[in-house]
NULO-531394 format. One record per residue (C-alpha): x, y, z; residue in three letters. Coordinates in pm, whole numbers, padded with zeros to 5 digits, always signed. Each point is the difference from the previous one (the first is absolute). Example, Ala and Ser with C-alpha at 12.3 -4.5 7.8 and 13.67 -1.06 7.14 Angstrom:
% NULO-531394
+01230-00450+00780ALA+00137+00344-00066SER
//
This chain:
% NULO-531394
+00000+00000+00000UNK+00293+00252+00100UNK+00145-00045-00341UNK-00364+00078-00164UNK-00009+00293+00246UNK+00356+00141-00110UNK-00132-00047-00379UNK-00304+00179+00033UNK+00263+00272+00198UNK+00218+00079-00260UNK-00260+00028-00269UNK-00184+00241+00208UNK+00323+00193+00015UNK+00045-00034-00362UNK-00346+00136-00093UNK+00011+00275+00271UNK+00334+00096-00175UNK-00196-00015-00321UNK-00275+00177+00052UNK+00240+00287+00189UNK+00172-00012-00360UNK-00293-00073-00223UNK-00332+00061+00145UNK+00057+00341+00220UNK+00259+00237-00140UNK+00264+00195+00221UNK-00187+00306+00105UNK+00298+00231-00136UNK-00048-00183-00340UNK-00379+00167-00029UNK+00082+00325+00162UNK+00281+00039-00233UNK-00229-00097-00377UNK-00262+00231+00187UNK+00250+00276+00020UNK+00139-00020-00339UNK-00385-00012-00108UNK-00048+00316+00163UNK+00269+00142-00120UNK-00086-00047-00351UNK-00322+00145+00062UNK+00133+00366+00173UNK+00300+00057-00143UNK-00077-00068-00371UNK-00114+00301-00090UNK+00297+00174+00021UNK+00151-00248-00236UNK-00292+00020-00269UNK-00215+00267-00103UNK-00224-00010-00268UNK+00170-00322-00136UNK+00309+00183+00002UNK+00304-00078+00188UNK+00081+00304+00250UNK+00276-00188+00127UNK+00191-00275-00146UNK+00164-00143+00346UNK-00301+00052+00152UNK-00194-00194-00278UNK+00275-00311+00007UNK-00054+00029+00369UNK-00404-00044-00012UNK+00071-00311-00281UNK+00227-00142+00202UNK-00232-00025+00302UNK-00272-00080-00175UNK+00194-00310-00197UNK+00106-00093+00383UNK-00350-00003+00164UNK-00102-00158-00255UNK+00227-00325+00031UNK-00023+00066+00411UNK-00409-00091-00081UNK+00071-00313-00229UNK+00231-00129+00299UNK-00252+00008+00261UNK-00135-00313+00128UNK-00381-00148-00114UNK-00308+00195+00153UNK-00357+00025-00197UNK+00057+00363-00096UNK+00370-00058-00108UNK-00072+00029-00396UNK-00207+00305+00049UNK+00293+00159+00221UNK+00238-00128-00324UNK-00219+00141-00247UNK-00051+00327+00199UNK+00374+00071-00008UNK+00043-00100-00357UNK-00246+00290-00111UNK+00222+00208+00218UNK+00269-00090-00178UNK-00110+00016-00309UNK-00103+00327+00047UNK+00311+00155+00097UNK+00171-00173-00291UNK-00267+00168-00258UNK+00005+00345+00222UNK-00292+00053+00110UNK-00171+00278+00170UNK+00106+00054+00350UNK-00360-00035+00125UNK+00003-00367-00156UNK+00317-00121+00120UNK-00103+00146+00351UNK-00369-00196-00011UNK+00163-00299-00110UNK+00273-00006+00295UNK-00275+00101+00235UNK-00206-00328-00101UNK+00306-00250-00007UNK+00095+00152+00345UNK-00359-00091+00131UNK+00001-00345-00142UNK+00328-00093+00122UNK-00112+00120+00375UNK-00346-00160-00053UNK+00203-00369-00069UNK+00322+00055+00159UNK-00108+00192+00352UNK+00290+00154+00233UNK-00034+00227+00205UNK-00038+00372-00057UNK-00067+00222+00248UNK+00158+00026+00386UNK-00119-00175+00247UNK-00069+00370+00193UNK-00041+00376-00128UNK+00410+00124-00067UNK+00127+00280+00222UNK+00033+00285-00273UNK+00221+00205+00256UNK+00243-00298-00046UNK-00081-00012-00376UNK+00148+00357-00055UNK+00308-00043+00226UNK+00121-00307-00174UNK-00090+00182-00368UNK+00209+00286+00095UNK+00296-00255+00151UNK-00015-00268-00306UNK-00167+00210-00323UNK+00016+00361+00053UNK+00387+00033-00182UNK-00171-00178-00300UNK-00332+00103-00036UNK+00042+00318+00165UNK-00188+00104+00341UNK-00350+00090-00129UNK+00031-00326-00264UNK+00065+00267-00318UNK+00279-00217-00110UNK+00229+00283+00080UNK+00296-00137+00271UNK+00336+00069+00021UNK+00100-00316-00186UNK-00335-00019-00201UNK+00261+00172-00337UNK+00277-00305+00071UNK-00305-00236-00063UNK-00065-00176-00359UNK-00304-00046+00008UNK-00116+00279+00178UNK-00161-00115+00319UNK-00389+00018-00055UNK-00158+00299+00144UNK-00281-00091+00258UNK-00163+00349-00021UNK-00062-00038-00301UNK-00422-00017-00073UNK-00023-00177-00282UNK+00187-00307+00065UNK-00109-00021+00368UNK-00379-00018-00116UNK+00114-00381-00093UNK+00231-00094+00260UNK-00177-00207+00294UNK+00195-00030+00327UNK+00085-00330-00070UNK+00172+00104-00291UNK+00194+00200+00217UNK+00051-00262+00295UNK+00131-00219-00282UNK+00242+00253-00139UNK+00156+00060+00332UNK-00038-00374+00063UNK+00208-00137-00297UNK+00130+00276-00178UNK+00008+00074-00370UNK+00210-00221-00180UNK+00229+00169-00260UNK-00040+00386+00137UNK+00198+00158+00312UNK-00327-00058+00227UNK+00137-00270+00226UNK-00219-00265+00243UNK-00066+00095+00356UNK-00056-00305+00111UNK+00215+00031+00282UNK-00280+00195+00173UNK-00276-00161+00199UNK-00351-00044-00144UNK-00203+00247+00214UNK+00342+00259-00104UNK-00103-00087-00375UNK-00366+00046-00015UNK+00030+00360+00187UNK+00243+00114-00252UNK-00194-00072-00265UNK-00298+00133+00136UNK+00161+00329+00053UNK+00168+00014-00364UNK-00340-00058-00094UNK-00093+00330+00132UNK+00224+00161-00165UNK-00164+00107-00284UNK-00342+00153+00158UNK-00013+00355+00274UNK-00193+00019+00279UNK-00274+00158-00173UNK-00083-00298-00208UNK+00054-00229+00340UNK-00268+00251+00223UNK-00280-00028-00317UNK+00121-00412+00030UNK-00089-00015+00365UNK-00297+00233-00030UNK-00142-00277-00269UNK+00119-00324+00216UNK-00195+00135+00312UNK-00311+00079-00212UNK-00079-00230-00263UNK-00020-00382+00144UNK-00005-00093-00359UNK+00339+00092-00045UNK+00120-00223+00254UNK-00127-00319-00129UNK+00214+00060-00237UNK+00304-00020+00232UNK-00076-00279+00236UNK+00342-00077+00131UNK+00379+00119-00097UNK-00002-00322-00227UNK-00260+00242-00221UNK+00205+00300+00081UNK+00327-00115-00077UNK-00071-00140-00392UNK-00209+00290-00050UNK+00111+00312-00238UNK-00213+00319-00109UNK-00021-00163-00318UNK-00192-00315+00130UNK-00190+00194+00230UNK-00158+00264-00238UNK-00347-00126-00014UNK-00001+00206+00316UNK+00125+00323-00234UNK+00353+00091-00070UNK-00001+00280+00268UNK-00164-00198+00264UNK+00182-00292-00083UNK+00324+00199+00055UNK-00065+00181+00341UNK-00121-00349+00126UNK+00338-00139-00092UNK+00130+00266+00122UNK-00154-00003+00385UNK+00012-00366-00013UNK+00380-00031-00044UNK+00036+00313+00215UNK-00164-00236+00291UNK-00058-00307-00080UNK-00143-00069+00371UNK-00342+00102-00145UNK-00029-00318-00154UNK+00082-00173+00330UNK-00302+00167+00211UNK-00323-00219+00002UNK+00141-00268-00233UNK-00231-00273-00045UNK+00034-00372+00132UNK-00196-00318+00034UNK-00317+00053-00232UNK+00019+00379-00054UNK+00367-00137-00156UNK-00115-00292-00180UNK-00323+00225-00151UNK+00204+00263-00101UNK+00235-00237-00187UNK-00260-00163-00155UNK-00141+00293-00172UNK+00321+00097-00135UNK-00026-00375-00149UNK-00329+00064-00174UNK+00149+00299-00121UNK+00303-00148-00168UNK-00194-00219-00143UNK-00255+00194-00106UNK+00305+00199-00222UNK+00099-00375-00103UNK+00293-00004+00192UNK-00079-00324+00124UNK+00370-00126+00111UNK-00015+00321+00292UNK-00357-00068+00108UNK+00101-00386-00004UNK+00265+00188+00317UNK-00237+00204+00128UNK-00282-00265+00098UNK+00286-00217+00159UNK+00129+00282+00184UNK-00357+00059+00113UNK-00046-00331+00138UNK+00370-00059+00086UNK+00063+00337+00184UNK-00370+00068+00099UNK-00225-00244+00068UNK+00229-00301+00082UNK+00121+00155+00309UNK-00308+00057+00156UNK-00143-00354-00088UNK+00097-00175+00371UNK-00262+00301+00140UNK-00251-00045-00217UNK-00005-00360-00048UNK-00063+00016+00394UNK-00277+00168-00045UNK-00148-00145-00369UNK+00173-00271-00124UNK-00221+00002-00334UNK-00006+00351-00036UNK+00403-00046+00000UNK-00074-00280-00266UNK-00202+00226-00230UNK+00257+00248-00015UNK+00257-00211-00065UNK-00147-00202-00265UNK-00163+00289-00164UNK+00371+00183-00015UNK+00096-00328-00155UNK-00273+00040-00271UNK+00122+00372-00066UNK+00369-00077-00054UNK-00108-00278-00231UNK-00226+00238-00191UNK+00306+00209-00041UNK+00208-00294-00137UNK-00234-00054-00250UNK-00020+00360-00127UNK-00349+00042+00124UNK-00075+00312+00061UNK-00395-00019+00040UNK+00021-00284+00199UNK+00315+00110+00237UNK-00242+00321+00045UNK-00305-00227+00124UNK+00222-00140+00244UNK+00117+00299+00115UNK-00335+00125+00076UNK-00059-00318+00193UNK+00322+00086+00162UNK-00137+00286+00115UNK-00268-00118+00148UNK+00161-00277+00216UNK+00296+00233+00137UNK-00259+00263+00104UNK-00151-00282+00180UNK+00375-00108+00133UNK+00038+00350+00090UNK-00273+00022+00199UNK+00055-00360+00192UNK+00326+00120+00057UNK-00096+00344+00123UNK-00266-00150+00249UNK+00249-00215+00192UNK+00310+00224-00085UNK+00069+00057+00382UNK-00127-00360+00123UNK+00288-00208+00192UNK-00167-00318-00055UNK+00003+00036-00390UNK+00396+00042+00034UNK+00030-00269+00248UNK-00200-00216-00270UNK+00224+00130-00257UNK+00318-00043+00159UNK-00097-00388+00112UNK-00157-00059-00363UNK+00325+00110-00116UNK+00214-00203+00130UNK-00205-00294+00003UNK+00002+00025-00383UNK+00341+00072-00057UNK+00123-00233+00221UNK-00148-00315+00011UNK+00135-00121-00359UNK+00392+00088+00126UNK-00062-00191+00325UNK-00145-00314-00156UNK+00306-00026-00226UNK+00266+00104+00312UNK-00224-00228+00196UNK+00045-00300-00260UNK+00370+00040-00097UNK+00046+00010+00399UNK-00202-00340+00061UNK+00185-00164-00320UNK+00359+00034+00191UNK-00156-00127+00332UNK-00087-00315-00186UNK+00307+00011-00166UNK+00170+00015+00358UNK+00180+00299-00187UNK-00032+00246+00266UNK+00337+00155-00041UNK-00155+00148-00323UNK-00282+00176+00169UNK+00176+00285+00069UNK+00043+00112-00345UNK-00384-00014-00028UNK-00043+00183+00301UNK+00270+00255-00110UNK-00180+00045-00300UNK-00336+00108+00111UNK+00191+00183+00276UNK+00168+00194-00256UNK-00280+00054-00224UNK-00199+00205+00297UNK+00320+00231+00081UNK-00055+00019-00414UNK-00325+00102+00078UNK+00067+00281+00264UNK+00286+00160-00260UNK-00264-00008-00253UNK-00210+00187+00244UNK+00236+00249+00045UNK+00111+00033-00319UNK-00403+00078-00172UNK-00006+00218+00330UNK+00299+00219-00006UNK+00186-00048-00295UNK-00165-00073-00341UNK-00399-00078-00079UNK-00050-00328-00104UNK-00293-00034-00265UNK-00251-00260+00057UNK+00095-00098-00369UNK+00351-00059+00145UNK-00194-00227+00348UNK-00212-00177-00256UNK+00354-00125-00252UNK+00152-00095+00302UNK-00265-00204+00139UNK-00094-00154-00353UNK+00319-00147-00101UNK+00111-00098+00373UNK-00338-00174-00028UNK+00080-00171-00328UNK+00307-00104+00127UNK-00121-00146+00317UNK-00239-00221-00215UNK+00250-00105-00241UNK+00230-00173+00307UNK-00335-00062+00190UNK-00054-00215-00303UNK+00274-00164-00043UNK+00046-00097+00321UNK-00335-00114+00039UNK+00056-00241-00303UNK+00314-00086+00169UNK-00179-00118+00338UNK-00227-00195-00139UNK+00178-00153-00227UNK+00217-00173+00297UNK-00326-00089+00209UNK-00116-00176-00326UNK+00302-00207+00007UNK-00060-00043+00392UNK+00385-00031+00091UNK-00009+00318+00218UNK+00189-00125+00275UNK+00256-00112-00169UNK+00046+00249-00246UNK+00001+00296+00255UNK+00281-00222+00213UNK+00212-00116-00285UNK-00054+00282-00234UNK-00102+00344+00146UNK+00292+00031+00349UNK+00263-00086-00276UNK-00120+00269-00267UNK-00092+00261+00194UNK+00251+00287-00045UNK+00092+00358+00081UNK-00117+00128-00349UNK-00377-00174+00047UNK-00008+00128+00317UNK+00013+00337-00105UNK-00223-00083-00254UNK-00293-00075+00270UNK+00130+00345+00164UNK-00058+00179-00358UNK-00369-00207-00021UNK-00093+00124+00372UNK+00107+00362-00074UNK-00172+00028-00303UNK-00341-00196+00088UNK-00013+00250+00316UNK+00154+00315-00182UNK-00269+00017-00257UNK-00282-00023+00267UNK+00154+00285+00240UNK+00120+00222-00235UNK-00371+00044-00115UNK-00090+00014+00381UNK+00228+00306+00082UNK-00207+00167-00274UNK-00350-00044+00080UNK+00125+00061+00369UNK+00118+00347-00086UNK-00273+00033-00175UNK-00240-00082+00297UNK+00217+00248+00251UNK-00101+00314-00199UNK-00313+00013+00141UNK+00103-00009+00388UNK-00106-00301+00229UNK+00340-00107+00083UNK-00069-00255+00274UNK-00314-00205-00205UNK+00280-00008-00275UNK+00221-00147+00226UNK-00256-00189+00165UNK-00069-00175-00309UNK+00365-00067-00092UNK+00047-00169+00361UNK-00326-00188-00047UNK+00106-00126-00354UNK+00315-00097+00112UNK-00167-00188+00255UNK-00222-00222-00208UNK+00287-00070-00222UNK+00189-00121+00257UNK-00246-00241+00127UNK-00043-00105-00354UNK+00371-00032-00012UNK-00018-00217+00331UNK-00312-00211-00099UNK+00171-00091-00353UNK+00346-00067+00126UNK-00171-00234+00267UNK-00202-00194-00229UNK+00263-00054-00242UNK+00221-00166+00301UNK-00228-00256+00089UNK-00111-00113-00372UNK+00168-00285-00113UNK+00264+00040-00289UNK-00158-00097-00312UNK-00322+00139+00063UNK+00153+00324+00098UNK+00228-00003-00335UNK-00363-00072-00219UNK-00212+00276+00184UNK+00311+00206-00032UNK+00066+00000-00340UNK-00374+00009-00089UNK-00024+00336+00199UNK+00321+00131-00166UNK-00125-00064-00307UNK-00362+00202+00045UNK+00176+00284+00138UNK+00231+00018-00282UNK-00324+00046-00223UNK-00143+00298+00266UNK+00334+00198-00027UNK+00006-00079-00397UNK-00319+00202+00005UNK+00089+00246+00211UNK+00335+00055-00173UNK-00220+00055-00299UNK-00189+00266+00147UNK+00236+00180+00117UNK+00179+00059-00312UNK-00325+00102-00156UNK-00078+00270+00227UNK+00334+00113-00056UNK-00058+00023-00338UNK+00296-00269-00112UNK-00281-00261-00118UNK-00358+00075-00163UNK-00304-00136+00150UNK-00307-00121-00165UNK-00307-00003+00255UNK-00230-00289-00037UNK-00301-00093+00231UNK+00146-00167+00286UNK-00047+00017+00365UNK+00364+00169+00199UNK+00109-00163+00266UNK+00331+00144+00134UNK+00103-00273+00254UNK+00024-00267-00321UNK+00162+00287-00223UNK-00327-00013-00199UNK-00059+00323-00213UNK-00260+00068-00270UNK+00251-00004-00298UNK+00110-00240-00262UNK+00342+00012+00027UNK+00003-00082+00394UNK-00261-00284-00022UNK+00215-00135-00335UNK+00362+00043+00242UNK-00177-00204+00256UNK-00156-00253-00244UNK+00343-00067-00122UNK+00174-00018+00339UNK-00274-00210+00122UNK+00020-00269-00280UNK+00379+00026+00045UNK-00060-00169+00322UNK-00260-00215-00088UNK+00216-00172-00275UNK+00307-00034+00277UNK-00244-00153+00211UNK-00109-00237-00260UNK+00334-00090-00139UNK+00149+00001+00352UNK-00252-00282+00106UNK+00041-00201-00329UNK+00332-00003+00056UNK-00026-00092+00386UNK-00251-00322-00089UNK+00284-00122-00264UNK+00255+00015+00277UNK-00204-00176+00248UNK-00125-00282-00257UNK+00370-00044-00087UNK+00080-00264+00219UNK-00243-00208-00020UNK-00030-00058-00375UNK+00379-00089+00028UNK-00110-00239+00270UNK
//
């Protein structure tokens, strides 16, 4: 078995190295084709005017990084919008290579920009509002001898410079420069000019000096009419949900507003970008919001960001608040879920009639969430419920496999090896707590990133489940266990498949608490400290008796019966993770779903959707055919002797 165990090991480290390689690219890999995208699409038209060349290095300049996006696209790994992305940038570069009007070339990079962000996400705004004061102090330290002190391109060393360092006052090119653009510029650089890579500064340093250069180009005129407009028009500011929206945004974009208003609002956004962070919405209000913008990308047939937008609205919104309302109204919970299911497979399908039907069902069933929600908002017995549910439905699957791989190596009389499984799961809850800290202090940590992280640790818990399960019964079949754990397993145990049960334990416990820490966090928002920690004890609790009862009952079964139950159970639980895996890459997006009319039932990693039931069909007959082959083969053994007899 620890041979089978160190197989399926390695191959999960080869396919986690793949998809690192293949499957999700490095983050500076997309940053850097969306910078060159949107550098294409500002800077052009002071290379071409009129289909005239106003400057030839300029012009080589704009070919060159259009040529280079263009490959950077064609490299990227598989995802469903990948060929639009391709063809998006091809029209880009076609157009620069035919000169084309400035306004083209600039609508062109703006689209390829949005479909590489819609299928490749990274992050692009700060975790918090920048401190501007710090913004200015590092510009004048780091830029101001370039670009000059009120960004006119006009420093001491801005006439030593070929080319001439870009002037950030200028209007016309700042109407299509987002802050991004600018957090990328100081971020990496521009290859081939004298603008070097700041990289050396930290993040938070980054993102406040390019918000301030991006103030360089309005007065405090424009940023008093932008403030006047933010405070009075509630409009305006569904426009700019979060920094994500304010940070890609540029006057250009934004101009459905009005060029003027569109300008001062840039202009008192950047100026203080802690308007955005007042009142931002969470938990429904989040997940509501979100989904509008959805059904308005998709309404404009930009399916690929509205396909982003509906899983940020369940991942980021509603998720999150599922322990508390499933506390309350488990079906309600249910609706929403399945309906959100139904929207983002509307979207798939380029639906945009039906994804809007949904929507409005949406609606309907988060107003009711809201106001579930709302009625019990300050109740410490719906925490307490959520915190035990929680756990209980986290944990149970991690303890039934630490619980099993833990009874195996008693009967084994192995129990020098137990401490690697108990190091594992040990390990796997100071995992946890980091995690915790981390999504607290240091970085936000998407649901879509939760939901990868649970589906493939899930997947590859049911691949070893699997095999191992195969594995067990295959030896009670043969009923030699005895023997075969004396003679065979003390001799071949080793160091190497020892760690490879510490790897299993971490990983089957890792995947449950990381999603724990989450919803936990979640939960403490809304006060009630001691019912949330009242339900943690209690859960731990009840696993621990479950712990003790299992561990109990495994001791006094006798060996072969134990090995036949065992591998049975092994086996079904490899087909509830399967599922679950499943489901957890769909609602991060990586897989599509197709609903279909079938009842959800969490605890067997049931969910309304083809390509879950179809996972578990094939896992299931997987085992089945083991089983059947394993028993064949166990009746030929046994009849052996006596036909030679």
């Amino acid at each position: 078995m620890f041979r089978l165990l160190m197989a399926w090991m390695t191959l999960w480290f080869a396919v986690s190295g793949a998809l690192a390689q293949s499957e999700t690219p490095p983050e500076a890999s997309v940053r850097q084709l969306w910078q060159q995208l949107d550098y294409v699409g500002v800077d052009y038209g002071g290379a071409v005017a009129g289909g005239v060349v106003r400057s030839a290095s300029e012009y080589a300049e704009m070919r060159e990084f259009a040529g280079n996006a263009l490959k950077q696209a064609q490299a990227l790994p598989p995802r469903p919008a990948r060929e639009h992305l391709i063809a998006a940038v091809a029209a880009l570069n076609d157009a620069v290579e035919r000169r084309a009007d400035a306004a083209e070339v600039g609508q062109l990079a703006r689209h390829a920009s949005d479909l590489l962000l819609a299928s490749y996400p990274v992050p692009v705004a700060p975790k918090e509002a920048p401190d501007l004061r710090r913004g200015s102090a590092l510009y004048q330290a780091q830029c101001a001898a370039c670009h000059g002190a009120t960004g006119r391109s006009d420093g001491p060393l801005a006439a030593t410079l070929n080319p001439k360092p870009v002037a950030f006052a200028d209007r016309d090119r700042a109407r299509s420069r987002s802050v991004l653009a600018l957090y990328q510029i100081v971020s990496q650089g521009v290859p081939g000019t004298p603008m070097p890579s700041f990289g050396s500064l930290s993040e938070s340093d980054r993102w406040a000096l390019a918000f301030f250069v991006g103030t360089l180009s309005h007065d405090d005129t424009m940023r008093e009419r932008g403030a006047a407009v933010w405070k009075a028009d509630t409009a305006v500011k569904a426009q700019f949900p979060d920094l994500a929206a304010l940070t890609t945004a540029t006057e250009t974009t934004a101009e459905g507003l009005g060029a003027e208003r569109a300008r001062d609002l840039m202009a008192y956004l950047r100026s203080d970008p802690r308007a955005l962070a007042d009142g931002q919405p969470r938990g429904i209000g989040l997940a509501r919001s979100l989904l509008h913008q959805s059904l308005d990308a998709a309404r404009a047939g930009n399916f690929p960001a509205a396909t982003r937008l509906a899983l940020s609205s369940y991942l980021d919104g509603f998720e999150p608040v599922e322990p508390m309302l499933s506390a309350r109204n488990k079906p309600l919970m249910t609706e929403v879920e399945s309906e959100m299911l139904g929207y983002r497979a509307a979207l798939s399908s380029g639906k945009a009639d039906a994804a809007a039907a949904s929507a409005q069902r949406l609606e309907t069933l988060l107003t009711r969430a809201e106001a579930e929600l709302g009625a019990g908002a300050t109740d410490p017995t719906t925490t307490f419920v959520g915190a035990l549910t929680i756990l209980l439905r986290e944990g149970v699957e991690a303890l039934l496999i630490v619980v099993g791989m833990l009874a195996f190596l008693r009967k084994a009389e192995r129990s020098d090896v137990t401490g690697y499984v108990h190091g594992g799961w040990v390990s796997a809850l100071a995992a946890g707590g980091a995690t915790w800290a981390v999504a607290t202090y240091v970085v936000s940590i998407s649901g879509a990133s939760r939901e990868v992280t649970e589906g493939v640790s899930s997947l590859f818990a049911a691949a070893v489940l699997l095999g191992v399960g195969l594995w067990m019964h295959q030896k009670s079949s043969a009923g030699r266990w005895q023997a075969y754990l004396k003679d065979k397993l003390s001799s071949a145990m080793s160091r190497r498949s020892a760690w490879a049960l510490f790897a299993l334990a971490f990983i089957a416990v890792y995947r449950e608490v990381f999603e724990t820490v989450l919803f936990y966090s979640a939960l403490a928002v809304d006060g009630n400290g001691h019912a949330l920690v009242a339900g943690m004890l209690g859960g731990v609790l009840i696993l621990a008796l479950i712990a003790w009862a299992l561990l109990r009952t495994s001791a006094r079964m006798p060996i072969g019966k134990f090995f036949t139950i065992s591998s049975v159970f092994v086996a079904v639980l490899a087909v509830v993770l399967a599922g679950k895996g499943v489901a957890g890459l769909q609602e991060a997006g990586w897989l599509s779903a197709s609903p279909v009319a079938s009842p959800r039932i969490e605890v067997l990693g049931v969910f309304p959707s083809a390509e879950t039931l179809l996972t578990q069909a094939v896992v299931l007959a997987v085992a089945l055919i083991g089983f059947w082959v394993n028993a064949m083969a166990g009746r030929r053994a046994t009849s052996a002797p006596t036909a030679r007899t």
